[in-house]
N, C-alpha and C positions, 0 to 999 in steps of 0.2 A: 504493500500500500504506500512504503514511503517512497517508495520508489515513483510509481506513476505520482505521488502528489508532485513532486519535484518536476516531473518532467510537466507535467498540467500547466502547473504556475509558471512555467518556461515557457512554455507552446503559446499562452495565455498573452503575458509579456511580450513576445515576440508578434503577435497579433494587431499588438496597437504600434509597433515599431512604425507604420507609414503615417500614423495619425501625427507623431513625433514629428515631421517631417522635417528631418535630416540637415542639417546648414551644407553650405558648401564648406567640403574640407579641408583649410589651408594646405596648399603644397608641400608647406615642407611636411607635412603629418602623413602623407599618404605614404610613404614608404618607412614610417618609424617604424622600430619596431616596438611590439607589444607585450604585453608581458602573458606570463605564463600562469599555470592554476597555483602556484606557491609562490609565486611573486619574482619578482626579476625578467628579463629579456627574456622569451623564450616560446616554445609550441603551447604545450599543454604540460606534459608531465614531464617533459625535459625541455631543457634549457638548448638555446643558438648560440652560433659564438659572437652576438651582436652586442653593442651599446650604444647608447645613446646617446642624444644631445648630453654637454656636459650642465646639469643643476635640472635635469631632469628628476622631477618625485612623482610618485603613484604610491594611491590607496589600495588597493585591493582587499576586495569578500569573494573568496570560492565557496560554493557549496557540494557535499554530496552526502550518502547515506551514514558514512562512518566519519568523515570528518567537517569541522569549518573551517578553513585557512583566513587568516588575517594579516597581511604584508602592506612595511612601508617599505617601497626601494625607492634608493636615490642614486644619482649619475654622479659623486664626488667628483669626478677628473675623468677626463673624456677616457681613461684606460682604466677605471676601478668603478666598478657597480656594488652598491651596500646593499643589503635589504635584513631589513629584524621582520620579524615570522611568528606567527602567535596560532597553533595547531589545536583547535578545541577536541577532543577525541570523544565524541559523543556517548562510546560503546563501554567506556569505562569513569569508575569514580576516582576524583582526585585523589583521597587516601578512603582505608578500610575502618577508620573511626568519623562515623557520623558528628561526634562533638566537635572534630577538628575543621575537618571541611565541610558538613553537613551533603547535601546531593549534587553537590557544583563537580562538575563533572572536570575529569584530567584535563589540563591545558601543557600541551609541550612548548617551549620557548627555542627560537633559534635563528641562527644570521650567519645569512650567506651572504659570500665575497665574491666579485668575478673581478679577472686581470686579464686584459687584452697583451695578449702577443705579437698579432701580425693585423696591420689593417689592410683593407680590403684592395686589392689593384685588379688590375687587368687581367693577372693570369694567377693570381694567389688569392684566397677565400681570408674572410675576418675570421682570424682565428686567436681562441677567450681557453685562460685557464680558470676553472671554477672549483670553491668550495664550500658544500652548504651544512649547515646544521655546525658548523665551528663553534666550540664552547661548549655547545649542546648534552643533553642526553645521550645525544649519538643516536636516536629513536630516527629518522631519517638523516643520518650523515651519508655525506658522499662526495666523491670529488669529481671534475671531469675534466676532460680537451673536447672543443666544439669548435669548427669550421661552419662559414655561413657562405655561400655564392650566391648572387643575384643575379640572373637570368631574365631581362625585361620584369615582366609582373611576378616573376615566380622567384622566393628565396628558396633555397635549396641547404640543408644542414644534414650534416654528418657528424656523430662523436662518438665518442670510450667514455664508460663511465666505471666508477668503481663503488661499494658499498651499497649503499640504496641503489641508488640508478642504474648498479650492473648485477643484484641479483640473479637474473637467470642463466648469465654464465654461459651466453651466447658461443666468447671467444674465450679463449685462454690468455690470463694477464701475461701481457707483452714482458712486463720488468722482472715477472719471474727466470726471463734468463739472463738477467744482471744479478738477482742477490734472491734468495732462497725466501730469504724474511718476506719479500713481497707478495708470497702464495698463500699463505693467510691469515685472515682477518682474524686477530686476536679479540678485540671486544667488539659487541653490536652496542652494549649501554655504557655510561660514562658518570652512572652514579648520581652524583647530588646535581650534575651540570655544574660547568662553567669552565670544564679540564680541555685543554686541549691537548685532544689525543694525537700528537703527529707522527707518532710510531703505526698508527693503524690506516695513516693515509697513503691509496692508490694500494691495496693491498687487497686482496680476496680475490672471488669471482670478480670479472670482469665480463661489460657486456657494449655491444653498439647499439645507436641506436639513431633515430634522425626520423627528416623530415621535410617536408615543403608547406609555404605558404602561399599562398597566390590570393594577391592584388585584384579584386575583379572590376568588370570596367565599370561598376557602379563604385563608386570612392569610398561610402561609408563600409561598406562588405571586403571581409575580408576571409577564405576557406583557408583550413589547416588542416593535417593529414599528418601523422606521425608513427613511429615504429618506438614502443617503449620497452628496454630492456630489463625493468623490473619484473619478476613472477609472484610479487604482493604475498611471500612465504613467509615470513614474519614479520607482520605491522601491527604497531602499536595498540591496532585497537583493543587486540585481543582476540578478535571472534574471524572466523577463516572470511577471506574474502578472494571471492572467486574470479581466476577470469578467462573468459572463455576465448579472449583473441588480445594480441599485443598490440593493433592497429587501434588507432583514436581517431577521432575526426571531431571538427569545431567549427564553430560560425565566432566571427570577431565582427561585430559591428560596433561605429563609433556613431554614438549621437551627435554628438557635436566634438569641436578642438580637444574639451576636457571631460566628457564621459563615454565610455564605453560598456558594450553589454555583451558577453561571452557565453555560450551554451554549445558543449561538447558531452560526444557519445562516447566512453572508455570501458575500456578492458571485454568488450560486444556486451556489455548486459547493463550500464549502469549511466544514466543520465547525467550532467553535474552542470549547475548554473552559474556564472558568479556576475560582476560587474566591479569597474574600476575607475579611480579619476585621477586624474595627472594634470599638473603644471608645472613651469619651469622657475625654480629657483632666480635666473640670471635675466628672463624676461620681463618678471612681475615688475610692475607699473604706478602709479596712481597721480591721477588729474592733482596739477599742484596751482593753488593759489599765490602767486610768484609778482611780487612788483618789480618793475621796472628798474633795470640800471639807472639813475639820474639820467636825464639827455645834458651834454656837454655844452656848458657856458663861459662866459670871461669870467676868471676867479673876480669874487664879490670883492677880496681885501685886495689893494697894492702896498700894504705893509703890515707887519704882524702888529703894530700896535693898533691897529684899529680890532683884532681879535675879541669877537662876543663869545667866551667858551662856553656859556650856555646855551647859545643859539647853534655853537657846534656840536653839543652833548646831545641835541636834542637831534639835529639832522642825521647824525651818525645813530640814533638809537632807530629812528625810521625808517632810515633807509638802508640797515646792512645789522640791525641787530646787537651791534656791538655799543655795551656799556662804558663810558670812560672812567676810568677810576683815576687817572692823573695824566697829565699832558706835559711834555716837555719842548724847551726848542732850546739850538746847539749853540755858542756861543757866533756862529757866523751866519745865525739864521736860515741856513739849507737843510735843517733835517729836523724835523717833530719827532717824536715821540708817543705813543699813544698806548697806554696802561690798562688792560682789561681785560674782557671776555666777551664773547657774543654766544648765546645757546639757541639760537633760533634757527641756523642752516643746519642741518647733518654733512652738507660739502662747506668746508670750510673759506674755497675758493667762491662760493656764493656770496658771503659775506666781506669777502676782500674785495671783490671786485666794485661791490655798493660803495665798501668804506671808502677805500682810492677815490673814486669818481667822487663821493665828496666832496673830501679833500681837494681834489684839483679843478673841483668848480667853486670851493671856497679861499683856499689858501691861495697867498700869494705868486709868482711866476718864479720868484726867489727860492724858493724850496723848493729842492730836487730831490727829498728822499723823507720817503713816510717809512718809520720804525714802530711795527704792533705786534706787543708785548700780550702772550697769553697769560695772563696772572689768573689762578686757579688759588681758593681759598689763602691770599696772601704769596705764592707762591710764583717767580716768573718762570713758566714753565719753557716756554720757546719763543723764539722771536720771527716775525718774517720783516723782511728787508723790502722795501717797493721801490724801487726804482724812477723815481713820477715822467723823467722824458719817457722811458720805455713806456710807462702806462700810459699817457698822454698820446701817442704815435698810436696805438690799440682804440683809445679813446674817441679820437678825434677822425679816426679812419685815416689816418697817412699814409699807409701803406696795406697791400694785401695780406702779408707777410705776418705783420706782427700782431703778438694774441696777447692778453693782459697777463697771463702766467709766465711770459718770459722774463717781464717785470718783476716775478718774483723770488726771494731766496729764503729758503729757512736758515735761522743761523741759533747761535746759544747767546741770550742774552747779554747784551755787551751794553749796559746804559750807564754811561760817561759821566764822570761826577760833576763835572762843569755845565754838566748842563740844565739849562736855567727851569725851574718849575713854575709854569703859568697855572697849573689848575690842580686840584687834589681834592677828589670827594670827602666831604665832612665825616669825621667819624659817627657810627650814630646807631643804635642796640638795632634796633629796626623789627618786623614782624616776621612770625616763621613765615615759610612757604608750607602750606597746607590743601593737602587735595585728598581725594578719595580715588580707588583704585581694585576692580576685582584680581581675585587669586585667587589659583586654582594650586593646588596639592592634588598628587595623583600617584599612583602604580597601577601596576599591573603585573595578572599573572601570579596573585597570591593562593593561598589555599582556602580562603574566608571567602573571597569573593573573586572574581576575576578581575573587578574594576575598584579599585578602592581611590575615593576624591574625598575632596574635600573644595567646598567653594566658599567664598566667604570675601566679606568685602572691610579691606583696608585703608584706613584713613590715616596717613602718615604727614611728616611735618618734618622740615628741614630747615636748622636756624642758625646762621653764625652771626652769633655774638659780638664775634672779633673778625679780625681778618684771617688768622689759622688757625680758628677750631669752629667745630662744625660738631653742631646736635641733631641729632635724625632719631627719630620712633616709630614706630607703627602701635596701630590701635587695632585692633581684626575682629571683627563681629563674622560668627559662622551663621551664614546662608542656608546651607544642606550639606551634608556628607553623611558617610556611613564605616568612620573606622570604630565606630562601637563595633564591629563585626570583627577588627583585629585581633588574634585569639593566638597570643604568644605564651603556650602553655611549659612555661619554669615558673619557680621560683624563683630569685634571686641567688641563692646559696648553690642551686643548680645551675646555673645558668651559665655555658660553659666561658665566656663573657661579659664585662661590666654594661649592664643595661643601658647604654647611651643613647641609644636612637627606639627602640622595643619595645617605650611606653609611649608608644604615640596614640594608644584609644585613650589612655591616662590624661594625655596634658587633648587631646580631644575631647573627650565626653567633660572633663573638667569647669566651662565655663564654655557661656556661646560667645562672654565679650571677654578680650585676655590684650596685657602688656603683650604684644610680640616681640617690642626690641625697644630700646630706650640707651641709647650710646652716644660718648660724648667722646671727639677724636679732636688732636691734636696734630695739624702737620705744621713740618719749619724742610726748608732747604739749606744743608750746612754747603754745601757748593755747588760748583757746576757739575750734574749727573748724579750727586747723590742725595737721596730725599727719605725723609724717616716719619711717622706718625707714631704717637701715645695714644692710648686709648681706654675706654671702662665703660660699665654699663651692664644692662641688661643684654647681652652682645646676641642674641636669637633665643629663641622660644624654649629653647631645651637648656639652655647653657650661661650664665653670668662672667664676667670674671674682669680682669685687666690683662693689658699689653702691648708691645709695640711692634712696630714695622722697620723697617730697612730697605732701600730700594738703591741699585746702582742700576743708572741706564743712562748713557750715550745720548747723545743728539742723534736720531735720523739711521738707528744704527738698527741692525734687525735682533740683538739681545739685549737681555738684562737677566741682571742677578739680585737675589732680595732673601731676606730673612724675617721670619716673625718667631715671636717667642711668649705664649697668651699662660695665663693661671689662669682655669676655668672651673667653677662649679655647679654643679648639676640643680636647674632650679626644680622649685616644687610643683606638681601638680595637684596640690593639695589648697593649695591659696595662690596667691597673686604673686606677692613680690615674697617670698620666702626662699630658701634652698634645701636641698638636701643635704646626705652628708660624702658623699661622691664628690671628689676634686679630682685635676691633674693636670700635669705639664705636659704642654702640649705645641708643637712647633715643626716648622718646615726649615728646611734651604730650600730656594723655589730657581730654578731656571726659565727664561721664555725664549723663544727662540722667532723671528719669524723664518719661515722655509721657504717665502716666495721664490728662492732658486731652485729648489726642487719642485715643490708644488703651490701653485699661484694662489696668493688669497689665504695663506694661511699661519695657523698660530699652535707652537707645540709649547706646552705648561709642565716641566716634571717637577714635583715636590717628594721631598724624602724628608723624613721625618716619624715624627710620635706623633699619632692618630687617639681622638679621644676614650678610647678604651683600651688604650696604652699599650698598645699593639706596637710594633714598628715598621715601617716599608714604606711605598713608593706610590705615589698618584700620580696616574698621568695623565693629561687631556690634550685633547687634538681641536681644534677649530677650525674649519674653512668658511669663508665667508668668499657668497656671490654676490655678481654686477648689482642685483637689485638692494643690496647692503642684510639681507640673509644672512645668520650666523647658522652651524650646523654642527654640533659637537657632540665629541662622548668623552669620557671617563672611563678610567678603574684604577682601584686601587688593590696594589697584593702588596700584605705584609706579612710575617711571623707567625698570623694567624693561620691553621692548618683546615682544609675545606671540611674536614668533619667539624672543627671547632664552628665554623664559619655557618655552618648547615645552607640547605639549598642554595644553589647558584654559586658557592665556592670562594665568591671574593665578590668585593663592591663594584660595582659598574652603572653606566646610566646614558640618559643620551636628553640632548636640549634642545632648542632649536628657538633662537632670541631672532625678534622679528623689528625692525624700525616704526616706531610709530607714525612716521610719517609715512608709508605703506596703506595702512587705515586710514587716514584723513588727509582730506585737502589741504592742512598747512601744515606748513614746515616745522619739523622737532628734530631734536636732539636724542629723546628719549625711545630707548629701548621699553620691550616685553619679552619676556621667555616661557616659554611652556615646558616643560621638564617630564620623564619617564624613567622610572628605576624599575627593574624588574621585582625587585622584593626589598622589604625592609627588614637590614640586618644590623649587626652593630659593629664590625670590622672594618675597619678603612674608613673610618666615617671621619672627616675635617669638620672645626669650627665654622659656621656660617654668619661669622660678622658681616659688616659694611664697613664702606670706604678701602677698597684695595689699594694702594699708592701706584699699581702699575696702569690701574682705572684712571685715576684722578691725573695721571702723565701721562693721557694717552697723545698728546701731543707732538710731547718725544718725538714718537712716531707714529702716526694714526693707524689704527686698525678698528677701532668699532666706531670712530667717526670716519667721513672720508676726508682727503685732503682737497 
């Protein structure tokens, strides 16, 4: 019966597909390729050796009688495809104690890799190394090689697969006449997940498998046809699943650019539905309410003493964002000064370009050179140099040639003592900054529920008193969630780790209005590249304490090096501002690195140190950020902690994806959002979650989460 329902509700769907009526399908989309029933580039049940546009993402839902697949893949670098994979196994229960999981049925976790080898030419196929289920249970691991030809409308693929995908043992593994070990596959499971088994890859049965897709001349359709060399002899679900023939066949229709709808017949007996949405990282867009450059005028002054600095504070606040906080000029009258910050562009050249034009339709013809000083929390972070003839030649159209960027230099604050101060913001306590703002808390993949959130809305406040210290809070009223269902069954005295992160139904069900964070930091700049903050508070939700920062970072350089060193104790969830009696020392060395010479756009984080459950080891995070200003990261941390200690999932890991907010709205911001995903909450590898990073607050340095 489930069977024919599936297919009904497919037949169904597929019915009203011409009511849909179809968009014209952008060119470049007719020949992407598509993804597959478990996510990633591919047929059906195996993968092509294709990939994608680079910042290519897809959702995908497959359905069939024994499983649900749920895949995000993304196009990291036009030669490395991600995808995390969430396998609901309908046939079986998460654990055999009802108290623990209740009837939520097994969900497998896993994330496959593809590496492009060879791209596509004239007489050689794309050809992709792939490995899926990595970390995994190893409940579908597997590896492969996949060639793709395209032949007019028709792709054409051919591969090897080994573990899952070569089950039936079509061919005899090739590597077995290189080394013995290759002939067989030592483990099919991997225990708690999160091991990578690279002793058991490209080892066992081996089997081929492929396939074609063809393009038909209606754009939105797309047939697939494929040979699968699994024989489904031991799957997960548990219960035997049969199949009566290796051929698959599928229908790929795209509703439009970013939805598509898939219904394939597998293994000759078995229906399966799914559908998928995709957008591009590097394309995303959004209509911007954007004023005008100034139009170029005769500068208003012909001598700096005629200078109204409020009538300049204010034209520079309107027209480029940028606040003055003090104004200088040199002793031979060719070169200002200009002390501040502007937070209104996310391209920083947005706002230079305003401020210049300014200046060169206010200031005199005698000033050749505007110097704007980023001063963050008292702090001169970097300087840019303007050049005003170069800018004025750009300005005034003199030439074809010249663009207002060549005008410009980053340099390291270099502001002259002799140089005269015409203007300086009054000191003055002033009011926080005060907004409201939703949060979401989430996982996935636990044993309580499969979805554990939490929503709730923060009202936070941000206030410098002075010019280097800076108070920030949150206030967080919960909306809905449901980690009352967290069911972390120890003791304490059992527990084969200090409870650090594991009482989170605790400081949840606790209060629906709670202090979040109430932290009071401290930065100073002792030189040029080295920068330090002090700090204390209610430093995050779980945690109190004091401590400081350290930060070495260059001008324009792609590293830096930093230290922090926090005493933190574990606050109550018992009352409000209370603690427990759980402390510890806790601290990194932190490296940043940018890779842009290896791979574009991006940002590698290692920290080593003592993690709050006083563990020891190493955190590392990865970031790439696309054209659209998309950040896209993961994490993990492996310390000391041993994967039995550690339970499910083996070590800490997680993945983010911080989005601009100017992205969501027509005007222009500064400020980020991030959405976060942990597979499970454990209490290993787990870092303090203050505010104020100092390599945040210097992104200037060198920009990476603003643009230059």
């Amino acid at each position: 019966m489930k069977k024919l329902s599936v297919y009904t509700l497919t037949m169904a769907a597929l019915g009203y597909l011409p009511n849909l009526s179809a968009q014209d399908i952008s060119a470049d989309r007719i020949y992407q390729p598509t993804q597959s029933d478990i996510g990633g580039a591919g047929l059906m049940q195996t993968p092509t050796g294709r990939m994608n546009r680079d910042g290519e993402f897809s959702v995908l839902y497959y359905d069939n009688d024994e499983y649900r697949r749920m895949a995000l893949s993304l196009q990291l670098f036009p030669w490395l495809e991600s995808t995390i994979r969430y396998t609901d196994v309908r046939t079986r229960l998460y654990s055999d104690s009802e108290g623990f999981s209740g009837d939520q049925t097994y969900k497998d976790r896993g994330l496959d890799v593809k590496f492009r080898l060879l791209e596509e030419s004239r007489w050689l196929p794309e050809t992709s190394l792939g490995l899926r289920d990595i970390a995994g249970t190893g409940q579908f691991a597997s590896e492969y090689i996949a060639a793709s030809k395209r032949f007019g409308p028709v792709d054409v693929t051919l591969g090897i697969g080994w573990g899952y995908l070569g089950r039936s043992g079509n061919i005899d593994n090739p590597l077995c006449d290189i080394a013995d070990r290759f002939c067989d596959r030592a483990n099919e499971l991997s225990g708690q997940g999160g091991e990578f088994e690279i002793g058991d890859w490209f080892t066992g049965n081996a089997g081929l498998f492929g396939g074609i897709e063809y393009q038909t001349p209606w754009d939105p359709l797309i047939v697939k046809v494929e040979y699968d060399a699994n024989d489904f002899s031991r799957e997960s679900s548990r219960t035997p699943i049969i199949q009566d023939s290796h051929w698959n066949y599928g229908l790929h229709y795209r509703v439009n650019d970013n939805v598509n709808l898939k219904l394939s017949y597998e293994r000759g007996n078995t229906w399966m539905f799914g559908f998928s949405f995709r957008t591009n990282f590097d394309d995303m867009t959004q209509y911007k309410r954007t004023d005008p450059i100034p139009a170029p005028t005769e500068p208003k002054l012909t001598s700096m003493d005629q200078l109204d600095t409020d009538e300049l504070r204010s034209k520079l606040r309107k027209a480029s964002g940028f606040y003055l906080k003090r104004f200088y000029l040199s002793d031979n009258g060719k070169k200002v000064t200009l002390v501040g910050n502007q937070s209104r562009y996310r391209y920083e050249t947005m706002s230079l370009d305003r401020a210049a034009a300014v200046l060169a339709n206010y200031l005199p013809a005698a000033v050749t050179q505007y110097q704007f000083v980023d001063d963050v929390l008292g702090m001169p972070i970097a300087q840019v140099n303007v050049d005003a003839p170069t800018f004025k030649r750009a300005f005034y159209r003199a030439d074809f040639t010249t663009r207002y960027k060549d005008s410009y230099q980053l340099v390291n604050v270099n502001q002259d003592d002799d140089d005269q101060l015409l203007f300086e913001r009054a000191s003055e306590l002033g009011l926080p900054d005060i907004g409201f703002r939703p949060f979401l808390e989430q996982s996935f993949g636990g044993p309580e529920a499969f979805y554990m959130y939490k929503l709730r809305m923060d009202g936070y406040f941000n206030w410098v008193p002075t010019e280097n210290f800076l108070v920030n809070g949150v206030i967080s009223g919960t909306i809905v969630d449901n980690y009352d269902k967290f069911n972390y069954l120890v003791e304490d005295g059992e527990a084969p780790l200090p409870r650090v992160r594991t009482y989170v139904r605790e400081y949840s069900t606790q209060s629906d209005i709670v202090l979040t964070r109430a932290q009071g930091t401290y930065v100073k700049e002792w030189q040029d590249n080295l920068y330090s903050s002090f700090y204390g508070g209610y430093l995050e939700r779980m945690f109190g304490g004091i401590g400081t920062e350290w930060l070495y970072r260059p001008l324009d350089k792609p590293w830096a090096v930093g230290v922090d060193i926090n005493y933190a104790r574990q606050r109550s969830f018992e009352n409000h501002l209370g603690f427990r009696d759980y402390d510890v020392l806790t601290g990194h060395l932190t490296g940043y690195l940018r890779t842009d010479y290896f791979f574009d756009n991006t940002l590698l984080t290692v920290s080593a140190g003592r993690f709050l459950a006083k563990d020891w080891g190493v955190n590392v995070k990865f970031e790439k950020k696309f054209d659209s200003g998309i950040i896209v990261g993961a994490f993990a941390a492996k310390t000391n902690v041993s994967a039995e200690e550690f339970g499910e999932g083996s070590f800490n890991k997680g993945f983010f994806i911080s989005i601009p907010f100017d992205l969501l709205q027509i005007n222009h911001s500064t400020g980020r959002g991030a959405i976060g995903w942990t597979p499970l909450t454990r209490d290993g590898g787990q870092m303090l979650q203050r505010a104020a990073h100092l390599y945040g607050i210097t992104d200037a340095r060198s920009r990476f989460y603003n643009e230059w």
